[in-house]
C-alpha positions as CSV (number, residue, x, y, z in Angstrom):
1,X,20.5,5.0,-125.3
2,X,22.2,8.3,-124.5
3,X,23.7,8.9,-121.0
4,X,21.4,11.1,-119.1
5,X,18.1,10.0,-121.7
6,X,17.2,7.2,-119.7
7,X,17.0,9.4,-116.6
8,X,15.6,12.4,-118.0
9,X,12.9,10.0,-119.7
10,X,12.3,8.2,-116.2
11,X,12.0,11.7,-114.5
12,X,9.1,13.4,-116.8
13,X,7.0,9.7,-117.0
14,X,7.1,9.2,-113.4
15,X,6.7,13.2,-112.5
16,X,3.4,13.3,-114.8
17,X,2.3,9.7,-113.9
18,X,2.3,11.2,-109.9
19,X,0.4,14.3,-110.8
20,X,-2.2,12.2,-112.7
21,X,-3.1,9.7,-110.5
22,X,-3.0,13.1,-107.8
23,X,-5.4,14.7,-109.5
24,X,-7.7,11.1,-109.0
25,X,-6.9,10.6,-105.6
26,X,-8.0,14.0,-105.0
27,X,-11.5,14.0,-106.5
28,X,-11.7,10.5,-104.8
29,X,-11.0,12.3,-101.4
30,X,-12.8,15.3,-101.7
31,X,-16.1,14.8,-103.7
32,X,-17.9,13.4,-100.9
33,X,-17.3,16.1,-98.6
34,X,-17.2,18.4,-100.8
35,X,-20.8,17.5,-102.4
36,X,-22.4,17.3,-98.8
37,X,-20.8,21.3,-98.0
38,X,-21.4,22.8,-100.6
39,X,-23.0,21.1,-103.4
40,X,-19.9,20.8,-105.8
41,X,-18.3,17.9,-105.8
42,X,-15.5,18.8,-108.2
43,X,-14.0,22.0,-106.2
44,X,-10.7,20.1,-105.5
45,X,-10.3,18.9,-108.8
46,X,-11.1,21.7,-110.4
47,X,-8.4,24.0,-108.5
48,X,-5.5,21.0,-108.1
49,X,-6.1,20.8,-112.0
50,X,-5.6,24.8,-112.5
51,X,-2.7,24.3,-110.3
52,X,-1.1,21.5,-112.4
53,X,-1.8,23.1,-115.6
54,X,0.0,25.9,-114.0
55,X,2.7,23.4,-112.6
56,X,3.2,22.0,-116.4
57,X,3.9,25.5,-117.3
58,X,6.5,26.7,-115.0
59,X,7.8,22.6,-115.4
60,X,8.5,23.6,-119.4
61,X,9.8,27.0,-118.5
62,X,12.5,26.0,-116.3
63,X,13.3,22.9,-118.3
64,X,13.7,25.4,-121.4
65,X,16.0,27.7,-119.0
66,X,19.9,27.5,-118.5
67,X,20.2,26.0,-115.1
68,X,23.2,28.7,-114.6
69,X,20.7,31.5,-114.7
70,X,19.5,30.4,-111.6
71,X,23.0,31.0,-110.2
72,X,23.2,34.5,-111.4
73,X,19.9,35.2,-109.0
74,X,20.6,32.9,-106.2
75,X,20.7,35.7,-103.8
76,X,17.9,37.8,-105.0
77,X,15.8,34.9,-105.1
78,X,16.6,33.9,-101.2
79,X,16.2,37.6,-100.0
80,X,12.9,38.0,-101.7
81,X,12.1,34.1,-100.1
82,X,13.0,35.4,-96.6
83,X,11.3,38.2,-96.8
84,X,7.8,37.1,-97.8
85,X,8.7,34.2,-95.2
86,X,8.6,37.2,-92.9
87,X,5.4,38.8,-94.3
88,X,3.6,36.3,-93.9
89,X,3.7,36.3,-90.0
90,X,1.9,39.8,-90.2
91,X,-0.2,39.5,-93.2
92,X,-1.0,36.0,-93.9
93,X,-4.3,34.1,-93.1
94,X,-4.7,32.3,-90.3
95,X,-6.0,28.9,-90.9
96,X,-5.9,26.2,-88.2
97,X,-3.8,28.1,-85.8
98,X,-1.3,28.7,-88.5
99,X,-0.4,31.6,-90.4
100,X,1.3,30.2,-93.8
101,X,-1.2,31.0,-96.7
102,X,-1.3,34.4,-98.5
103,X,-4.2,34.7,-100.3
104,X,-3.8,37.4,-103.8
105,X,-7.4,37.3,-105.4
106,X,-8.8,33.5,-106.0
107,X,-5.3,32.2,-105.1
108,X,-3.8,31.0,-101.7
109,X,0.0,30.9,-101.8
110,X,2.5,29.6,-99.4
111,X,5.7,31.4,-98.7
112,X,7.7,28.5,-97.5
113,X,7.3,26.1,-100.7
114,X,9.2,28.8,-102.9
115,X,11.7,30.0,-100.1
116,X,12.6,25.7,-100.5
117,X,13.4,25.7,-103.8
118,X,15.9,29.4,-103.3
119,X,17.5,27.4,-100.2
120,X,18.8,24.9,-102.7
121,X,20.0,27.3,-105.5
122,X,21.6,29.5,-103.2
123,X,23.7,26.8,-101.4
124,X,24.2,24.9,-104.3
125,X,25.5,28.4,-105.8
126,X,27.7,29.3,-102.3
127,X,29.2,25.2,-102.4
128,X,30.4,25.5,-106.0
129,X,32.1,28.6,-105.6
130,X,35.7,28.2,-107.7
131,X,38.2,27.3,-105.0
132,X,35.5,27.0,-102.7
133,X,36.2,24.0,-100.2
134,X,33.9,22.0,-98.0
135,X,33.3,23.2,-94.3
136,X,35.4,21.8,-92.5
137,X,34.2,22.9,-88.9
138,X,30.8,23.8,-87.3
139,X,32.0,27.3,-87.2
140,X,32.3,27.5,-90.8
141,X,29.4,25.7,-91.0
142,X,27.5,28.1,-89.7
143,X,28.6,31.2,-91.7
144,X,26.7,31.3,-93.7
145,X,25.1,28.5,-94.4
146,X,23.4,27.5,-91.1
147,X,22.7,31.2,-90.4
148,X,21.1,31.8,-93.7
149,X,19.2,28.4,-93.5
150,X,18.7,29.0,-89.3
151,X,16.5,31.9,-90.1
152,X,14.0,30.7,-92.8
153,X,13.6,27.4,-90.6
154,X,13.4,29.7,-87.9
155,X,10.9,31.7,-89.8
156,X,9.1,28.4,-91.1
157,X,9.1,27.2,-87.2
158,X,7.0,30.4,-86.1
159,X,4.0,29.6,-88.5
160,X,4.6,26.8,-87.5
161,X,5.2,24.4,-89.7
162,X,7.5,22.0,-88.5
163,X,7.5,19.4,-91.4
164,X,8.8,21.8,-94.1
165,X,11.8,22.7,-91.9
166,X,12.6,18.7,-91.7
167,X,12.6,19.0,-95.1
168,X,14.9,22.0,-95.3
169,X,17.2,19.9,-92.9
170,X,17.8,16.6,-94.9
171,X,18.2,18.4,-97.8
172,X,20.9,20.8,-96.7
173,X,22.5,17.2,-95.0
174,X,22.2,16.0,-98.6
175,X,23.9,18.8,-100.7
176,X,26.9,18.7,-98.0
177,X,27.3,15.0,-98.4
178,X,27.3,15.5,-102.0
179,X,29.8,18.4,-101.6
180,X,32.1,16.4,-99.8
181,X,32.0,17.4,-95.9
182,X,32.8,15.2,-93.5
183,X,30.5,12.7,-92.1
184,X,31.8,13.7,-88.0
185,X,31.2,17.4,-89.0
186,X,27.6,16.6,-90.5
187,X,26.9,14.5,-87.3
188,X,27.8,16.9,-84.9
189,X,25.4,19.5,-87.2
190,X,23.2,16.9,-86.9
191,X,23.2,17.0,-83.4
192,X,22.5,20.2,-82.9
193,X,19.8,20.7,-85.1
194,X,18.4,17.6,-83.3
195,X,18.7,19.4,-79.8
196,X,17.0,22.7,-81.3
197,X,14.3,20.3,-82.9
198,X,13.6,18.8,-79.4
199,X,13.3,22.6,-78.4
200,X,10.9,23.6,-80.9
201,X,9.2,20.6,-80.2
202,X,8.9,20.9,-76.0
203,X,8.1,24.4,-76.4
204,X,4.3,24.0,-78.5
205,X,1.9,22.3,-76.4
206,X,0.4,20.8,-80.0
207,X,3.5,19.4,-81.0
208,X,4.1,17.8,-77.8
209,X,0.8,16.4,-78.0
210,X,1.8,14.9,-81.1
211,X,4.6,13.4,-79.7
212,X,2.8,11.5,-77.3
213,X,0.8,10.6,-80.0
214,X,2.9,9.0,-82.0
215,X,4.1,6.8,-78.8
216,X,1.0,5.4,-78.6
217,X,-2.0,7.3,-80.3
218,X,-4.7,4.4,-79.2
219,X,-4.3,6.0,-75.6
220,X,-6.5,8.8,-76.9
221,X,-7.9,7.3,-79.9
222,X,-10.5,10.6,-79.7
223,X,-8.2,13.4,-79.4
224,X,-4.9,13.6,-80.3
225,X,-4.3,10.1,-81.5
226,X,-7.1,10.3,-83.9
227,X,-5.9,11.1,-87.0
228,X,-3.1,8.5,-86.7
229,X,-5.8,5.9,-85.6
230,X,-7.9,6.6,-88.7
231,X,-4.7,6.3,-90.7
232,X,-4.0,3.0,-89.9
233,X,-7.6,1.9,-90.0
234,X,-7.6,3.3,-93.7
235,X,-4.1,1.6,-94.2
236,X,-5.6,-2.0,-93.0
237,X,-8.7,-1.8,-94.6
238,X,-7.7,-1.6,-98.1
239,X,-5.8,-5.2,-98.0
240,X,-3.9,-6.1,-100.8
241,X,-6.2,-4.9,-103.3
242,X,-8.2,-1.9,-101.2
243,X,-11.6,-1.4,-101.9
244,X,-11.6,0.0,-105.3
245,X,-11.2,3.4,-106.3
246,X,-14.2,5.9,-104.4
247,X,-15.1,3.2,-102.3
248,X,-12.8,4.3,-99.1
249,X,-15.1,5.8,-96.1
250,X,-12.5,6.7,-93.7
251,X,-12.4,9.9,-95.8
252,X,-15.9,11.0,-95.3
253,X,-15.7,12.7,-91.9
254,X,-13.2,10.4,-90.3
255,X,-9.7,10.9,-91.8
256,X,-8.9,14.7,-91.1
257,X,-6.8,16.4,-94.3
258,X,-7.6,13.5,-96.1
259,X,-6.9,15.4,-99.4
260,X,-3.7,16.6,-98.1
261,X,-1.5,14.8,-95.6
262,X,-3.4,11.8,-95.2
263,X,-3.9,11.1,-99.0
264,X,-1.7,8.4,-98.6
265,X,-4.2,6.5,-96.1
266,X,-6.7,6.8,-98.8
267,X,-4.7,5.7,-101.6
268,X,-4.2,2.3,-99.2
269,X,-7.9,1.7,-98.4
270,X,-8.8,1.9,-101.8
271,X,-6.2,0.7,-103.6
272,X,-4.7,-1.4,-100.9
273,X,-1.1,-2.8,-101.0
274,X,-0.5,-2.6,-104.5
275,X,-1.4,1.0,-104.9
276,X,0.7,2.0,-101.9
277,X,3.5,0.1,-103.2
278,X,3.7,1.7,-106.7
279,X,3.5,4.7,-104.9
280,X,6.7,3.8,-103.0
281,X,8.5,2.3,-106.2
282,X,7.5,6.2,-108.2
283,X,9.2,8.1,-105.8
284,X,12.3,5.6,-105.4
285,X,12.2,5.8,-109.7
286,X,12.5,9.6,-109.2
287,X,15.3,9.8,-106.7
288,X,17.3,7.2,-108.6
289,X,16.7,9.2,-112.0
290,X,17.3,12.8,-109.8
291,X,20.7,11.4,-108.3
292,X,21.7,9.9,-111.3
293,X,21.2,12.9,-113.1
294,X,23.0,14.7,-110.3
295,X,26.2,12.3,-110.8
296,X,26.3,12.6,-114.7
297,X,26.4,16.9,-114.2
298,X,29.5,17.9,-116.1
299,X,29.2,21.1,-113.6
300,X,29.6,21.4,-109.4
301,X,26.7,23.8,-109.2
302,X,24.4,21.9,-111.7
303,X,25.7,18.5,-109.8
304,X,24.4,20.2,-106.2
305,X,21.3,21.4,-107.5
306,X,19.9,18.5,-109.5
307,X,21.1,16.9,-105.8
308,X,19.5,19.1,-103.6
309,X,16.3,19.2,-105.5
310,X,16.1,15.1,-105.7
311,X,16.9,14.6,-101.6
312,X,14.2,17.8,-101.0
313,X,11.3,15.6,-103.2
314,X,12.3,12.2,-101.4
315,X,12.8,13.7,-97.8
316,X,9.5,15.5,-97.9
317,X,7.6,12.1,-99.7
318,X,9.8,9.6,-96.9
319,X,8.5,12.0,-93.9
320,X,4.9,12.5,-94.9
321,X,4.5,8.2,-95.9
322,X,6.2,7.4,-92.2
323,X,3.4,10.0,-90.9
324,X,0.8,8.2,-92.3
325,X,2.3,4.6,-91.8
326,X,3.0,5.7,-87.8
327,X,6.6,5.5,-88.0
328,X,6.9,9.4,-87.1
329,X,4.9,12.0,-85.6
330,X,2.8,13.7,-87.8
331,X,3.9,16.8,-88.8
332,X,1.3,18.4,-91.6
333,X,3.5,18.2,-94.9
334,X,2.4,17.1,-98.0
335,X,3.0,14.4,-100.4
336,X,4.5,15.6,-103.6
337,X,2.6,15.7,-106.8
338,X,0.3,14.1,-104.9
339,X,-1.5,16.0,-102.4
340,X,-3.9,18.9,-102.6
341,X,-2.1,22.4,-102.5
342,X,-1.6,24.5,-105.7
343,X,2.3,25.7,-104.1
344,X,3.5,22.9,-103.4
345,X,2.1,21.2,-106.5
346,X,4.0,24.2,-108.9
347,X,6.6,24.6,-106.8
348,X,7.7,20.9,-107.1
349,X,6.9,20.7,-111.1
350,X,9.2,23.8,-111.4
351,X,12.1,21.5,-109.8
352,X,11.2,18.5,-111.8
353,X,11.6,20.8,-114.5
354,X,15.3,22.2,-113.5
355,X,16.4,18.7,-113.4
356,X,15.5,18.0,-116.8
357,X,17.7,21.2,-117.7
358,X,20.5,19.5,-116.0
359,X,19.9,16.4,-117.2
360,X,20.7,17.7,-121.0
361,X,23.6,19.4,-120.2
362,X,25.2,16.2,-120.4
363,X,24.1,15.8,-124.1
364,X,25.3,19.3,-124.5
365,X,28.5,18.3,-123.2
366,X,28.8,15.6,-125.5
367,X,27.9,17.1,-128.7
368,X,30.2,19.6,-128.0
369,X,33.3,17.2,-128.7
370,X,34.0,15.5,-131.8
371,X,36.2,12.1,-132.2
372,X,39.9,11.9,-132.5
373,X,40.0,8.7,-134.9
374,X,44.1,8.6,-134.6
375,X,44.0,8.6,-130.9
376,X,40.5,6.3,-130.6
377,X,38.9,8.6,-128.1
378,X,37.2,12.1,-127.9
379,X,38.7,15.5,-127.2
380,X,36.5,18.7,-127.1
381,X,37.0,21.1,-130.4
382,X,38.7,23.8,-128.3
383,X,41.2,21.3,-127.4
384,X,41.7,20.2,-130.5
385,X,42.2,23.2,-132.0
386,X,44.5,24.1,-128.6
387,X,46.6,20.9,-130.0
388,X,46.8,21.6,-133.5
389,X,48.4,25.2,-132.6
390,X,50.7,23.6,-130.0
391,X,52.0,21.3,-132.8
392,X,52.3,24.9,-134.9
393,X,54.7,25.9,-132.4
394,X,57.9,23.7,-132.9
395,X,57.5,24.1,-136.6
396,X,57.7,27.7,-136.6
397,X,60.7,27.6,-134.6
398,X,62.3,25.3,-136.3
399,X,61.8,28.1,-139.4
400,X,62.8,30.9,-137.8
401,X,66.1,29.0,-136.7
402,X,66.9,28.1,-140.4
403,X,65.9,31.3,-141.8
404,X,68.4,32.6,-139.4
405,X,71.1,30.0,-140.3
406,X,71.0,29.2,-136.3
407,X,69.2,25.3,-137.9
């Protein structure tokens, strides 16, 4: 099998296989409550369908684009991220406290999940620069890339939504590692974004609450400790097998966001330990076929960019599973492909579908050689016809020597 084939092939059967069995554990979450409000049990389903229909589009789009277009509108793309980041804060719909939906017609979008996805092109863009070297101290570090990336988290932080800025945060950690900083300049980063993260976190009440939560949520198994408690009395009841498919009941007025960040709670009381496992094993399938992908890249920027969009899938997955499981605080971000939520849904299939772009231009590279039988191995056609003229050279000045009797 072609280099890059196997990946490209694991990447598109595990992305569609998540976003099918979504679109289950969705209807399975939802139609019950949704039945009892307002009479139609297949709202959820119907929508996260429109959404992934929607998803498979832009996923085919990008897939079909040159991933070095996205280069060319890098900085477009994040200034137009940033400043709808900022629009939202005066114009979007408060829902829960937070303002991070804009709603245009029938459709609620969310700022943040596109401004993700521009984060990653424009530093993968700014890292590959020719001649460009990794930062080499927190002070070029931080111009521009922490400033740029300090005010969309900053911007994310004041909707708030703390989970998505995590996000941001590995990912960025990932695309330096990959561009070969320093792993004392990345932990002293590290550090500080830790400190301001302690900050954001002391300075909301709810998130504090959370905190304490996490410690030990069956001190206020009522209040804030609740949804964590009915996560992990979801988790246990589903066994090895869970209860079968529709059968949970933690999700009918128990588990809150069931649909969305608790999906995965539901996904173990029905389907128990096996389902949560091959849940676990899809996403490790996709970051092994995205970092693969990423190491095969015959280009830096392509090579940053297929990394940044794999780490940005498995950090947001690996914090919203050690939310549910109770190995972090909950922090309200979604599982990808997975959960309810028409942005993040299309946003994530438009990423799936820029790695698959990347993932050919190793075939592209490939085909655009051709094999040197005398020499056993394979030498692109410019260079070959580069060495054909070089071996021109002597001859003709071998000629020119005779002709004038200096041979």
């Amino acid at each position: 099998m072609k280099r890059a084939q196997l990946e490209a092939n694991v990447l598109i059967l595990v992305t569609l296989g998540l976003v099918a069995f979504g679109l289950v554990m969705v209807y399975s979450a939802t139609s019950a409550r949704a039945a009892v409000g307002d009479g139609e049990p297949m709202h959820y389903l119907v929508r996260q369908s429109l959404y992934a229909l929607a998803g498979l589009v832009a996923l085919v789009v990008c897939a079909r684009t040159p991933y070095a277009w996205w280069r060319r509108v890098a900085p477009t793309f994040l200034a137009l991220s940033i400043l709808v980041l900022a629009a939202v804060l005066v114009v979007g719909d408060p829902v829960n406290g937070a303002k991070r939906w804009v709603t245009i017609g029938p459709l609620t979008f969310q700022p943040s999940e596109p401004a993700k996805l521009a984060l990653a092109v424009w530093v993968a863009a700014y890292l590959s620069r020719s001649r460009m070297r990794p930062p080499g101290t927190l002070a070029e570090l931080a111009k521009p890339l922490g400033l740029v990336a300090g005010v969309s988290c900053a911007l994310i932080l004041v909707e708030p939504d703390l989970g998505t800025a995590i996000a941001i945060a590995l990912m960025l950690g990932g695309m330096l590692i990959a561009a070969g900083t320093s792993f004392g300049l990345l932990a002293r980063a590290g550090a500080v974004v830790a400190a301001l993260g302690v900050a954001a976190i002391l300075l909301e009440p709810y998130r504090r609450d959370r905190i304490l939560a996490f410690v030990n949520p069956w001190d206020d198994a009522q209040g804030s400790g609740f949804q964590s408690v009915q996560a992990m009395i979801g988790l246990g009841s589903g066994g090895i097998f869970g209860e079968g498919i529709g059968e949970g009941i933690t999700k009918i007025f128990y588990l809150p966001e069931a649909h969305t960040d608790m999906i995965f709670a539901v996904i173990g009381e029905e389907l128990g330990l096996i389902g949560t496992g091959g849940v676990i094993i899809a996403f490790a399938a996709f970051c092994w076929a995205g970092l693969r992908i990423a190491a095969m890249c015959p280009e830096r920027f392509g090579s940053l960019l297929a990394t940044g969009l794999t780490v940005l899938v498995g950090a947001q997955a690996a914090t919203n599973l050690a939310a549910v499981l109770g190995l972090a605080p909950v922090t309200g971000i979604t599982l990808p492909f997975v959960s309810y939520g028409g942005s993040s849904l299309v946003v994530a299939l438009a990423g799936a579908g820029i790695l698959l772009n990347i993932a050919g231009a190793d075939a592209r590279a490939r085909r655009a050689t051709v094999p040197d039988r005398s020499r056993g191995n394979r030498r692109p056609r410019a260079a070959v016809a580069r060495g054909s003229r070089s071996a021109e050279r002597p001859r003709r000045a071998r000629d020119v020597r005779r002709v004038a009797g200096l041979g």
